[in-house]
N, CA, C and O of each residue as an XYZ file, in Angstrom:
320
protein
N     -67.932     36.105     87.121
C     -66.745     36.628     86.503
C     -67.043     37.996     85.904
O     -68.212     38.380     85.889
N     -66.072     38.760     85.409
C     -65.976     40.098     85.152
C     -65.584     39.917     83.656
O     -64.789     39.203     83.046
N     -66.941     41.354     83.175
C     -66.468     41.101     81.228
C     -66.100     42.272     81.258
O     -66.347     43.001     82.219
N     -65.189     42.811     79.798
C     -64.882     43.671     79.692
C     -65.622     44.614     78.621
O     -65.501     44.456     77.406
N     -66.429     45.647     79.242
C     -67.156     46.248     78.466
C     -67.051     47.442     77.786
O     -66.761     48.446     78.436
N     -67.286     47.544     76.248
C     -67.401     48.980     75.474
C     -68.414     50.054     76.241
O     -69.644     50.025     76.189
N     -67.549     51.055     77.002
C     -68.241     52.117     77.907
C     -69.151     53.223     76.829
O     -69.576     54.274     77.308
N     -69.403     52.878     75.327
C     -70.147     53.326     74.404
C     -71.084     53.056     74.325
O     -72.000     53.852     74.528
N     -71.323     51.465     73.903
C     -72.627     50.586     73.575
C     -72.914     49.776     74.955
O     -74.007     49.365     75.346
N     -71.511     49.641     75.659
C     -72.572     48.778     76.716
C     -72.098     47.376     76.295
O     -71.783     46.634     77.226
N     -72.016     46.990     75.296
C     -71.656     45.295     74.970
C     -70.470     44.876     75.219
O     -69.682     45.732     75.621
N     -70.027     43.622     75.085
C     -68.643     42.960     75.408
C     -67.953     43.134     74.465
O     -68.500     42.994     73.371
N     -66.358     43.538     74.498
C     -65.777     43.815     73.611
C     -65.051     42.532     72.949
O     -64.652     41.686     73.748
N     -64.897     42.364     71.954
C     -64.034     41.218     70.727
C     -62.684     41.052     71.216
O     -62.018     41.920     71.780
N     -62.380     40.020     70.989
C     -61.093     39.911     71.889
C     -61.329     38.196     71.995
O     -62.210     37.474     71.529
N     -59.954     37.867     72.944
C     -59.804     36.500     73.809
C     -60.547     37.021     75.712
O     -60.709     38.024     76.408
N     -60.736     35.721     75.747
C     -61.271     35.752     77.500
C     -60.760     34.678     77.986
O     -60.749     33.732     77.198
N     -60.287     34.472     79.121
C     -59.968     33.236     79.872
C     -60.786     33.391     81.196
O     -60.871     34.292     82.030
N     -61.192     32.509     81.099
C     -62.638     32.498     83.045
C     -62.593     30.942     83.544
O     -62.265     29.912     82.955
N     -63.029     31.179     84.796
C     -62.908     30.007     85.451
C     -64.043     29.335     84.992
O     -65.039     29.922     84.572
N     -63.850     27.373     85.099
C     -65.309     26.715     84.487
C     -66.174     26.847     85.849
O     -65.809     26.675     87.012
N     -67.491     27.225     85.305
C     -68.527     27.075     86.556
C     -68.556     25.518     87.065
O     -68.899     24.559     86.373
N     -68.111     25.478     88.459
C     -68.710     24.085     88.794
C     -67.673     23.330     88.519
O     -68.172     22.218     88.348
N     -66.608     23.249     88.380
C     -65.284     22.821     87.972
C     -63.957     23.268     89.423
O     -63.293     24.295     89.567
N     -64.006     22.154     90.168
C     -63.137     22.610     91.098
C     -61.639     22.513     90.861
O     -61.148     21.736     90.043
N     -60.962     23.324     91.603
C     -59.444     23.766     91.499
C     -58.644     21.661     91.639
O     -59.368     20.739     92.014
N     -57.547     21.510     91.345
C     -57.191     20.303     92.123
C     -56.034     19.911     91.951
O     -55.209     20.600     91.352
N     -55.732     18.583     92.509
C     -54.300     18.465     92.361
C     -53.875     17.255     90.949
O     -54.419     16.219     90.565
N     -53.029     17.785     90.628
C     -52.383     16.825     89.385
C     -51.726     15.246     90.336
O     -51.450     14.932     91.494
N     -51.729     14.702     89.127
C     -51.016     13.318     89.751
C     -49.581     13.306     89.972
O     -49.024     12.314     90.442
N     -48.952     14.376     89.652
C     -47.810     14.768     89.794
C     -47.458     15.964     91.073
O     -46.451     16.589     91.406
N     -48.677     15.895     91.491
C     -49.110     16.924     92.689
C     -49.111     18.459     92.451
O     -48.970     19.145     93.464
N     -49.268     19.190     91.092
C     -49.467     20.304     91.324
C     -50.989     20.679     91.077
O     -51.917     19.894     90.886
N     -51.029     22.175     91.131
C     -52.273     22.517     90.851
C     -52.818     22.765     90.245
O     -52.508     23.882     89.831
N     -54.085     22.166     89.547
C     -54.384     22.717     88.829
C     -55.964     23.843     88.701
O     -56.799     23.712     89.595
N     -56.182     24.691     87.767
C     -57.321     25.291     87.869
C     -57.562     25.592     86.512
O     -56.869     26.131     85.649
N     -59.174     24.928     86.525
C     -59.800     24.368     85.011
C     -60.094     26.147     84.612
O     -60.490     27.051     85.348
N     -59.727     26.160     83.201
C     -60.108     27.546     82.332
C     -60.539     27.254     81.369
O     -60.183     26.252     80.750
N     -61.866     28.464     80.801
C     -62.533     28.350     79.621
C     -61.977     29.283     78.718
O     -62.186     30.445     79.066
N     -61.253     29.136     77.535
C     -61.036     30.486     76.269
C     -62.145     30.396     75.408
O     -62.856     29.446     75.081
N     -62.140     31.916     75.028
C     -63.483     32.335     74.422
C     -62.427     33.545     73.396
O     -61.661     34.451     73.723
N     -62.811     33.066     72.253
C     -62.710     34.731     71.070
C     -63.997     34.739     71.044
O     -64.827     33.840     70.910
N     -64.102     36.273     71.241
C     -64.893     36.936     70.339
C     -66.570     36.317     70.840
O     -67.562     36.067     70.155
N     -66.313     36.219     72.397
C     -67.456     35.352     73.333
C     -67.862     33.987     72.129
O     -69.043     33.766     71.862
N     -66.902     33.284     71.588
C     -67.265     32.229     70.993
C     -66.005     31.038     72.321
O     -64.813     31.313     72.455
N     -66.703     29.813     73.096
C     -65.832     29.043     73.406
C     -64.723     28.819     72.597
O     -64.766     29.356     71.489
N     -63.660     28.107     72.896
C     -62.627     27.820     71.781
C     -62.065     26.654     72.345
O     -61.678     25.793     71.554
N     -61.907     26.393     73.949
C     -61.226     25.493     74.322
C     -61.431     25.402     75.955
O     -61.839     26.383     76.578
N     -61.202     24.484     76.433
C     -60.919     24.052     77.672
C     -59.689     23.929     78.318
O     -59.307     22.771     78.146
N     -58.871     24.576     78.992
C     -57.505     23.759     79.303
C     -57.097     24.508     81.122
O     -57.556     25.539     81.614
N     -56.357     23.768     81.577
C     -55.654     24.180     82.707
C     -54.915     25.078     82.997
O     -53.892     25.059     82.313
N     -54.976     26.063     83.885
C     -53.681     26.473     84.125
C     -53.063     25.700     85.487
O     -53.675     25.640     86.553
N     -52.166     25.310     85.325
C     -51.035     23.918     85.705
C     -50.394     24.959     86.782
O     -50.325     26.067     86.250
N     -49.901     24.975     88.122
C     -48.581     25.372     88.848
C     -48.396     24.475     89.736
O     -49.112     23.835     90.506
N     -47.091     24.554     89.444
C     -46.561     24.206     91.415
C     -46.442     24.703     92.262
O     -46.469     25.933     92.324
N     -46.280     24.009     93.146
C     -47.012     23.944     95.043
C     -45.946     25.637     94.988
O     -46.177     25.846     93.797
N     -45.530     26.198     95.179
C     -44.433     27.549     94.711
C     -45.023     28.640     94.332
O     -45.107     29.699     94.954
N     -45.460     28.357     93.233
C     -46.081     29.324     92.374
C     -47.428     29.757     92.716
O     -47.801     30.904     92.963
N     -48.428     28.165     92.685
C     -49.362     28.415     93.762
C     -49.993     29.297     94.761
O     -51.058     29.915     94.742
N     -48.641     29.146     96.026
C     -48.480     30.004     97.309
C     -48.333     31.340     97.208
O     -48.655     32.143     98.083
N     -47.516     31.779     95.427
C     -47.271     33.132     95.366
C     -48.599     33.668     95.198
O     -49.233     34.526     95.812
N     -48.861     32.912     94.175
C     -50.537     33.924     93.712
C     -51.325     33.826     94.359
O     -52.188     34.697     94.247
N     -51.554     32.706     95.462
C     -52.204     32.912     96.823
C     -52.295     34.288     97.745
O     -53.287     34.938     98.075
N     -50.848     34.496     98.047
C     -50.616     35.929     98.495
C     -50.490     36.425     97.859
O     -49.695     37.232     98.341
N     -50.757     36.890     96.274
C     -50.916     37.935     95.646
C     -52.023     38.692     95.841
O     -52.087     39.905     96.040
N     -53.269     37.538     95.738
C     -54.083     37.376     95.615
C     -55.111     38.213     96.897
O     -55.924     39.136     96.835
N     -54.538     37.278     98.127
C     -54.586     37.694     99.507
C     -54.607     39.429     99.866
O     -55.567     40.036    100.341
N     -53.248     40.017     99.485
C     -52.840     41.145     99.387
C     -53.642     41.688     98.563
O     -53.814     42.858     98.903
N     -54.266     41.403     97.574
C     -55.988     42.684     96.894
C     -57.031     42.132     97.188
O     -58.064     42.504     96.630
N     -57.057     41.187     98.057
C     -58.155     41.098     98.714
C     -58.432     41.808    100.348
O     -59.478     42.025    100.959
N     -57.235     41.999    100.640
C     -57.548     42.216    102.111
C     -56.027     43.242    102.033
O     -55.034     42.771    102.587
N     -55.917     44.459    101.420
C     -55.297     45.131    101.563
C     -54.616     45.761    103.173
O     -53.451     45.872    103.554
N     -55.887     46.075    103.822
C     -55.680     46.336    105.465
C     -54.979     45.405    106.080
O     -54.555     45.675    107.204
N     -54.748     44.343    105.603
C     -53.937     43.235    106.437
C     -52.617     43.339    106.310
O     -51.831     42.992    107.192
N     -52.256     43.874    105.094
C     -50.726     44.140    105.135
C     -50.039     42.505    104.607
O     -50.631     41.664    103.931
N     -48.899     42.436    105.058
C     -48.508     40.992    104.054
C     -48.770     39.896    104.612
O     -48.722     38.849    103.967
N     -49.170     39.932    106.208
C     -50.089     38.626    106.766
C     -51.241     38.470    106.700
O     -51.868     37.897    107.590
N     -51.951     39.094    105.295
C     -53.249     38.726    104.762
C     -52.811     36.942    104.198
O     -53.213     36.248    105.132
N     -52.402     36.320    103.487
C     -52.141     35.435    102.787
C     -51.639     34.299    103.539
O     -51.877     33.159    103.141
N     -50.800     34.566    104.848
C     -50.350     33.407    105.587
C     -51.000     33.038    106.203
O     -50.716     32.051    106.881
């Protein structure tokens, strides 16, 4: 994952962080959406564990959002 760094000192700046858990796979709810496990951190102190929750919809969007800055040259049939 990517920190956000003071281009002065070099160290991580104070703040909130949300990152994916290492080793923690994406999955489906019993209600069938998706979920993907996140760690919050102030101030690089943990704080909590929780999900971010979507449906099968929302999902697909940030899929091809996703798709589309990953593979720009592909144009909008990067994602399908």
């Amino acid at each position: 994952m990517t920190t956000r760094h003071d281009e002065t000192t070099g160290g991580a700046l104070p703040g909130w962080r949300v990152q994916r858990i290492d080793g923690e796979a994406v999955h489906l709810t019993h209600a069938g959406r998706i979920a993907l496990p996140l760690a919050v951190f102030e101030d690089a102190q943990h704080r909590s564990d929780v999900p971010l929750v979507l449906p099968a919809a929302e999902a697909e969007f940030l899929y091809a959002e996703l798709g589309r800055l990953l593979y720009p040259a592909c144009g909008e049939g990067a994602a399908s």
